[in-house]
C-alpha angles and dihedrals in degrees: 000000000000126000124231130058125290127244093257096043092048091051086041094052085042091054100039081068099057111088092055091052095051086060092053078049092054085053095064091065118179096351093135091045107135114270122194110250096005140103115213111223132190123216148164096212113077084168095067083056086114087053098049092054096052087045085050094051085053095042095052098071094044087046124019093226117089113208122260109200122202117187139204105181103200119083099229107036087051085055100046090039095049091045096051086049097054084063111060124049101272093063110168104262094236129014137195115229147172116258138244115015101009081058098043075049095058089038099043085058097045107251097112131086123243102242093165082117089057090044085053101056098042090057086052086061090047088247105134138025144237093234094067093045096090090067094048102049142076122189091347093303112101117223104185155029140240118260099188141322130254138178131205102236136157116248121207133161118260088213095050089051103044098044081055090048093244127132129197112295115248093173142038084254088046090051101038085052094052091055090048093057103038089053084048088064099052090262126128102233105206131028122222142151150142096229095139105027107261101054088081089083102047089090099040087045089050100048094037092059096042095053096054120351096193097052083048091064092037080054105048085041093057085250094113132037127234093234090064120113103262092055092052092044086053086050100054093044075055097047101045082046089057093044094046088055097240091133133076113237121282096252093052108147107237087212087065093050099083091045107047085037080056085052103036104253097118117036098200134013114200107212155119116297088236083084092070080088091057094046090049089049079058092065095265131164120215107236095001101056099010134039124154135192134193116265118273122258106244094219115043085226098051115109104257103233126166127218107246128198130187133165107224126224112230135186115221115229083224097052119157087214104023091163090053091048091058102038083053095042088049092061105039091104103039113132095248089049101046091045081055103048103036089046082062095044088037090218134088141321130232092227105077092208085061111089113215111239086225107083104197085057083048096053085050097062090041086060089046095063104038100046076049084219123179126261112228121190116240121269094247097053103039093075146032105289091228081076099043093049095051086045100043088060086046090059091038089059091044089056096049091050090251098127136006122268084251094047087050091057100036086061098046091044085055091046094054095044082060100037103050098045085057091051092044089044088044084051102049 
């Protein structure tokens, strides 16, 4: 028996909860009232308050309308709050909201703006790219904006490195010989855990797709199957990694990551380049204490890709304010907005003419584009989440030694099957 929970245990957990979380959605009163000159503007993350703000104070002039940003930290309460308010008449007049198939969710049942006009006019500036345009869309029409970009990388410390006589890695061997010599030395090489709940897939999303980038996107599109030979071979990578000691234990705890990269204790920290902001809140230095690289392609001849990640900003149909959602919306990505608010995240923007401040962020993207490497949409975002939810619990129990790399992927093969016949069949 598989482990992981179903489908219909999953949406029954999630409804049990309702009624609770309508009450946290009362509490917000009359939050997405109509205020003269703002923009309300739903969002998961309290923390990001201070960037909203800057982005605001750029917004205003283009505008006219400042943002008002109203959180709900927890992940689930924000979701089951926002989705009951779509639905009545006082719908917030922007929200932030996960990519790729939560947002197909939200369009394909008609609470989402059509921005394909403001997509349209970005691409004409040369704001945004093609390549972003899969997580944002739904049947041809887009429904959302980017709200940043960020790529999967592995951090490491330049004085670390260079005191044990490595380099950053720019192959497999490369790579392989850096975590010899860093165990050697009584440091954990990679960090990796499942502490959380998502960051199980960071590592099967990274070798799957660098062993071989084109089976990644059949996989996440239900055109592949996890028991084919490129995800056991992942596994495996994955699973020798785990035996040889090369990985911090499942439950590590990702807060502790900038700091013990800073002392030593880790050797390379495989992670989203938003967390540049973490490891400079660690006192961190961008070149000097902290350097990153994209991982490795197991193979020389394999086509170098990078994992990319991005929030998208949506305007609901019901909006208090709906002329202050797309006014808002319209501007997101002008040049004086994004330098505002990318200088707060330190990581990339979504408008590929704005540099980011960070440089290692902005060496990155260098890299990116000359490598001409691929964009692959995260895990999380690249299929129905009834199928990343149940996965996500199968590689957490992989990584706690709770079940066999065939096992893993037996499950989640099994999963998707399932999954993906009940979202074809919803969308017929």
């Amino acid at each position: 028996m598989r482990p992981g929970p179903t489908r219909r245990g999953f949406l029954a957990g999630l409804g049990a909860g309702i009624s609770g979380l309508a009450l946290a959605g009362c509490a917000r009163g009359d939050s997405t009232a109509a205020v003269a000159g703002t923009a309300s503007f739903s969002n998961d993350n309290g923390s990001w308050d201070e960037g909203y703000a800057l982005a605001s104070d750029a917004l205003r002039p283009l505008t006219g309308y400042s943002l008002r940003p109203q959180s709900v930290p927890e992940a689930i309460a924000y979701q089951l709050v926002t989705q009951m308010t779509l639905q009545t008449s006082h719908a917030p007049d922007l929200i932030k909201w996960t990519s790729g198939y939560e947002l197909k969710k939200l369009a394909r049942g008609g609470q989402l703006t059509d921005l394909s006009g403001l997509w349209g006019a970005y691409a004409d500036k040369g704001w945004i790219t093609e390549s972003q345009r899969d997580t944002m869309q739904y049947r041809g029409a887009v429904y959302g904006i980017p709200l940043y970009e960020s790529y999967y990388v592995v951090f490491y410390s330049p004085p670390v490195f260079a005191r044990l006589g490595l380099r950053a890695p720019g192959s497999w061997e490369e790579l392989l010989h850096c975590a010899t010599v860093l165990k050697r030395h009584d440091i954990t090489p990679f960090v990796a855990t499942q502490a959380g709940g998502w960051p199980a897939y960071e590592w099967f999303q990274e070798l799957i797709s660098k062993i071989d980038p084109d089976f990644y996107t059949a996989l996440v599109e239900g055109k592949a199957r996890y028991t084919d030979e490129p995800a056991v071979r992942a596994m495996d990578i994955w699973h020798e990694f785990i035996r040889k000691g090369w990985t911090t234990p499942p439950d590590y705890d990702q807060g502790k990551g900038a700091a013990e990269l800073r002392e030593g204790r880790v050797g390379m920290f495989l992670h989203a380049t938003w967390h540049t902001k973490n490891l400079s809140g660690a006192g961190m230095r961008p070149l000097k204490d902290y350097d990153a690289f994209v991982l490795p392609t197991v193979a020389r001849s394999t086509k170098k890709s990078v994992i990319t990640e991005s929030s998208a900003l949506a305007v609901p149909r019901r909006a208090t304010t709906h002329e202050a959602g797309m006014a808002s919306a319209g501007a997101w990505l002008h040049p004086n907005v994004q330098r505002a608010w990318t200088d707060y995240l330190q990581d990339g923007s979504a408008n590929p003419a704005v540099r980011s401040s960070n440089p290692v962020v902005a060496g990155l993207r260098e890299n990116i584009t000359k490598e001409r490497r691929a964009r692959l949409v995260r895990y999380s975002e690249a299929s129905p989440p009834s199928i990343i939810q149940g996965n996500i619990q199968d590689l957490s129990a992989f990584m706690t030694g709770q079940t066999s790399p065939g096992a893993t992927l037996s499950s989640m093969a099994e999963r998707a099957d399932e999954e993906w016949h009940t979202w074809r069949q919803d969308e017929a």
